[in-house]
C-alpha positions in Angstrom: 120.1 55.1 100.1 118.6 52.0 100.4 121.9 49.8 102.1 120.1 46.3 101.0 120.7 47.7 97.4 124.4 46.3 97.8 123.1 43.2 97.7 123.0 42.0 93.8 120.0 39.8 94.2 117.6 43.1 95.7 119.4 44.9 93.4 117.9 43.8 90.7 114.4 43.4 92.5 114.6 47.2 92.4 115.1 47.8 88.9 113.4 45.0 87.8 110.0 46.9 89.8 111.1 50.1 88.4 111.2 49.5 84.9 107.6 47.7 85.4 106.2 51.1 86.4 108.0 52.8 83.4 111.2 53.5 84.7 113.3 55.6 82.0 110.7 54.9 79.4 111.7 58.0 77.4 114.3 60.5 76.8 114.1 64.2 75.4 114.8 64.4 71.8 117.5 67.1 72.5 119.8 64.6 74.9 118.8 61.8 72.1 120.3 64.1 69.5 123.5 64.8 71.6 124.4 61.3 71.8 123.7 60.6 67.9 126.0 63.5 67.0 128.8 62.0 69.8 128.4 58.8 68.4 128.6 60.0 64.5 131.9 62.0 65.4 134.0 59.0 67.2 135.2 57.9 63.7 134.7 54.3 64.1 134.8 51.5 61.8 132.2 51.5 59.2 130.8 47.9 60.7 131.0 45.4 63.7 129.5 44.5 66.5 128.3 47.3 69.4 126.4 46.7 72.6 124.5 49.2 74.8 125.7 48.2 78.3 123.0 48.8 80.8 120.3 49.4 77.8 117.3 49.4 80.1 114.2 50.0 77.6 116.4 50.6 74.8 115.5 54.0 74.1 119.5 54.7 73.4 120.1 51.2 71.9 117.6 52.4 69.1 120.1 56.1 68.8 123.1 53.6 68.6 121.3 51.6 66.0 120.3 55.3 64.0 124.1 56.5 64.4 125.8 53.5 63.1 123.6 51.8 60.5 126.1 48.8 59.2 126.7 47.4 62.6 125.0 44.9 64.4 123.3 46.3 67.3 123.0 44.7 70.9 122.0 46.2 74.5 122.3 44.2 77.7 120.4 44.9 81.1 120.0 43.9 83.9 116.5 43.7 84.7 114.1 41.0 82.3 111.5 43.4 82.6 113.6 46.5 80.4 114.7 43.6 78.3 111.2 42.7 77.0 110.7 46.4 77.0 113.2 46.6 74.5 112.5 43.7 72.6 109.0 45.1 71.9 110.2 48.3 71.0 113.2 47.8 69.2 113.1 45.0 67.1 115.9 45.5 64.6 118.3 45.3 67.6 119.2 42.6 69.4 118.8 42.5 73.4 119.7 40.1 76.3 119.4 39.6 79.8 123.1 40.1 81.8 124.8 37.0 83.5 122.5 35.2 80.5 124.5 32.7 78.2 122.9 34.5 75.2 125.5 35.5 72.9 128.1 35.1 75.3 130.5 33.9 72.4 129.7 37.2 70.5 132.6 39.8 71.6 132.7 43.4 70.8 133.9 46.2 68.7 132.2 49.0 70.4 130.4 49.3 73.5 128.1 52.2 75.1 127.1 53.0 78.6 125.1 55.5 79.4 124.1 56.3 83.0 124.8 52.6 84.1 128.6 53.7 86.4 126.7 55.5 89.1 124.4 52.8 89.9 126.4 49.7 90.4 127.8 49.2 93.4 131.2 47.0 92.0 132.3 49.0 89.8 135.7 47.1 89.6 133.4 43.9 89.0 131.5 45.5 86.4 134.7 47.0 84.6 135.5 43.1 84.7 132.5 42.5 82.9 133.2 45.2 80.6 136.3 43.9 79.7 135.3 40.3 79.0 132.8 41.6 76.4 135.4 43.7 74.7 137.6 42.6 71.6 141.4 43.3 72.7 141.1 46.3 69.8 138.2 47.9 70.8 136.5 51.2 71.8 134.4 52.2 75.2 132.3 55.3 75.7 130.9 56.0 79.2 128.7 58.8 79.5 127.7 59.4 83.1 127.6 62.1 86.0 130.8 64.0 86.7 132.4 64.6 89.9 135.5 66.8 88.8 135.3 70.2 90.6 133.6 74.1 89.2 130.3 73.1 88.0 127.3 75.2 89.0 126.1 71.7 90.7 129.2 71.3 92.4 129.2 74.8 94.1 125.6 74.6 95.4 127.0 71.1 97.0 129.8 72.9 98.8 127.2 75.3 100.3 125.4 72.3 101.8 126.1 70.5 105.2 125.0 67.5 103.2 125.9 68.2 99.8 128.7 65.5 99.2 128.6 62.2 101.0 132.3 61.3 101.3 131.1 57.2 102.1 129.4 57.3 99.1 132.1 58.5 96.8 131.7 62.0 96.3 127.5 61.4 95.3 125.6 64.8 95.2 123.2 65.2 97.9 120.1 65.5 95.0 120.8 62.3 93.0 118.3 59.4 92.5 118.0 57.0 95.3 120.0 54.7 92.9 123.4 56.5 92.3 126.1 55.4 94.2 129.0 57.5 93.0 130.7 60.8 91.2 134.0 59.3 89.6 136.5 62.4 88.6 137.7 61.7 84.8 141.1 61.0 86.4 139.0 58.2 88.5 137.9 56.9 85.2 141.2 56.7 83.8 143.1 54.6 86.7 140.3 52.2 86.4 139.8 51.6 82.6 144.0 51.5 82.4 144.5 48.7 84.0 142.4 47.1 81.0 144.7 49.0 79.0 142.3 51.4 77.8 143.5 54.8 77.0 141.4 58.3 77.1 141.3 59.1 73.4 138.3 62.0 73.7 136.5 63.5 76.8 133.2 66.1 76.4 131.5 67.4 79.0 128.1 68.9 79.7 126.0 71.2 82.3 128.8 73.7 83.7 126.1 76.2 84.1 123.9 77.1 81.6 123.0 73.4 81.1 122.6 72.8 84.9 120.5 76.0 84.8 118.1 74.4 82.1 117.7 70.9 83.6 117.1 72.4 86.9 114.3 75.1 86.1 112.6 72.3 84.3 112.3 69.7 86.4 109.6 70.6 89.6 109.1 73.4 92.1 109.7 70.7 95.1 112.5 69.6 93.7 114.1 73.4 93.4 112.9 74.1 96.8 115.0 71.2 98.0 118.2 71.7 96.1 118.0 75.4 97.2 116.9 74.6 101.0 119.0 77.4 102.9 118.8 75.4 106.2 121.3 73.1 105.1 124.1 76.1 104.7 126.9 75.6 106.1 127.1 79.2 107.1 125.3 82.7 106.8 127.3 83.5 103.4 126.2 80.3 102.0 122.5 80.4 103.4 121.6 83.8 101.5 123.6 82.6 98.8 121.0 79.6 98.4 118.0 82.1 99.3 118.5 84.4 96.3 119.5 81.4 94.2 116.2 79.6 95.2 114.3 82.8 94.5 115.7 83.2 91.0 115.1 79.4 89.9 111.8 79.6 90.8 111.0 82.8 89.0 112.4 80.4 85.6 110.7 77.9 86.8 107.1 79.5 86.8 108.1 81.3 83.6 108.5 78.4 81.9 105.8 76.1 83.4 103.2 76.2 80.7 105.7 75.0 78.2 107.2 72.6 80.8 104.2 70.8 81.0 102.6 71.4 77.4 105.7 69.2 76.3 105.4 67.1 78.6 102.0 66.4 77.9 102.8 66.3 74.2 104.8 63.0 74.7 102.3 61.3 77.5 99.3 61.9 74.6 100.6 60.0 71.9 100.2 57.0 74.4 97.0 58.3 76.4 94.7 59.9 74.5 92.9 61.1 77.7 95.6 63.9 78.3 94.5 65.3 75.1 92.5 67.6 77.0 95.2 68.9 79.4 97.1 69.1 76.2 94.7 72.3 74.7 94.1 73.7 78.3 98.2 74.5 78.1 98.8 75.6 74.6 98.1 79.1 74.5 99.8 79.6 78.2 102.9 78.1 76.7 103.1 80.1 73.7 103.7 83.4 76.0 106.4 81.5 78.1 108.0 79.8 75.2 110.8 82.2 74.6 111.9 81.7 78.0 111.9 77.8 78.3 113.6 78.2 74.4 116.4 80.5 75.4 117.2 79.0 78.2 117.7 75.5 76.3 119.6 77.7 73.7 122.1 78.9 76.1 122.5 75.2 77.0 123.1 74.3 73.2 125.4 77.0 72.8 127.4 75.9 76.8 127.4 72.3 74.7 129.2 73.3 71.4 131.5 76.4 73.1 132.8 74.1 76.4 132.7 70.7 75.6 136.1 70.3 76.2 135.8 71.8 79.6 136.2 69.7 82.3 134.4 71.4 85.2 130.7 69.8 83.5 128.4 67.9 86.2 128.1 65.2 82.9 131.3 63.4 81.3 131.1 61.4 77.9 134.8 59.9 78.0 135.8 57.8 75.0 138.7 54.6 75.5 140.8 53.3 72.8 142.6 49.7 73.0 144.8 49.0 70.3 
């Protein structure tokens, strides 16, 4: 981890470069969907005013905007760069750059984060921020990683000498060079209620078959790192990770055609040139398409069966103020 990231000014020097070279410019439809479906079964108000805290490009303002259709929609970053992202993209909502005067009399009914907790560094600052934007009746979801304890994540982390930095609040040893932290729900809960926000509804995602999924279909250096057996902390644990990295790879390869065949299929409706790669992969991924679609299955079916499961590597908690 980059320690000059503490600082607020490189900070946003980082993100602002990121979302230059495309940083989170899309999500899968099937993570899209989930949040839609979260959002639809919150029972809010039928209208008010909802912002997308830490929007970046938008991509989720737009779900927001799609899930509630009589409010007035807003999303906050930030980096100017995923602001004039969004702008272009996303015209029907309406976007500003954080710390910016721009509709700082405007307070909210509803506000969404997703993925924003594990990158800021003052997290009691930006729960201050939070707060300040909020109506005293109002609603907060947070959807971010999970650091409560049984996920599939969890255990490979406990096999690892470096699995879980301590100094950097319980962060798995895999994350993006721009996470920070794992907060427990009961974390979450001490720092929301001194705002006098109250857990209302908690899902959670990935306690295996969804770790399982996002894993296999990610890269092979990627597995081969996660599964690296000289970092066991003893013999148990280092042929524990051998076999595991043996078997991820064997789903990994399995799927590969369709991996990148859908891949490719959202790159070409933006570069035509890929078109090409696009053909090369489609009758490949037709043989290993039952394994890349049972394996998301499962994940569906880990979604709607243990939701309410605490030991997910993900955590959508909702909080009430009344």
């Amino acid at each position: 981890m980059r320690r000059d990231l503490y600082q607020k000014s490189e900070s946003k020097k980082f993100y602002e470069i990121r979302y230059e070279k495309g940083y989170m410019d899309e999500w899968p439809i099937d993570k899209k969907q989930r949040v839609f479906e979260i959002i639809r079964e919150l029972e809010l108000p039928e209208s008010g005013n909802a912002l997308d805290f830490g929007c970046g490009n938008g991509v989720f303002t737009e779900v927001l905007r799609q899930a509630l259709p009589k409010w007035k929609i807003f999303g906050c970053d930030i980096s100017e760069n995923a602001i004039n992202n969004a702008m272009n993209r996303y015209p029907e909502c309406s976007f500003f750059v954080s710390d910016s005067s721009k509709n700082a009399e405007i307070k909210f009914d509803f506000l969404f984060s997703h993925h924003v907790l594990e990158h800021v560094f003052d997290i009691k600052k930006v729960i201050d921020e939070i707060n300040d934007l909020m109506l005293p009746s109002s609603s907060v979801l947070l959807i971010f990683p999970c650091g409560n304890e049984g996920s599939f994540e969890h255990k490979v982390c406990k096999m690892r000498t470096d699995g879980i930095n301590k100094e950097m609040e319980n962060r798995f040893f895999f994350e993006d060079e721009g996470h920070v932290r794992r907060l427990t729900t009961e974390q979450t809960n001490k720092l929301m209620s001194e705002y006098h926000y109250k857990l209302k509804t908690e899902f959670y995602s990935n306690q295996f078959d969804g770790a399982i999924k996002w894993i296999t279909q990610s890269s092979l250096p990627f597995i081969l790192d996660f599964t690296n057996p000289k970092k066991a902390i003893d013999k148990k644990a280092y042929w524990y990770l051998q076999l595991l990295r043996v078997k991820l790879v064997i789903l990994f390869l399995l799927q590969l055609p369709s991996i990148i065949y859908n891949r490719i299929n959202i790159v070409r409706k933006k570069k035509l040139k890929h078109y090409f790669i696009w053909i090369t992969v489609l009758i490949p991924q037709l043989i290993s398409y039952p394994i890349y679609a049972f394996l998301n299955y499962k994940a569906n079916k880990e979604w709607k069966n243990k939701k309410k499961h605490k030991n997910g590597s993900a955590m959508h908690l909702l909080y009430n103020r009344v």
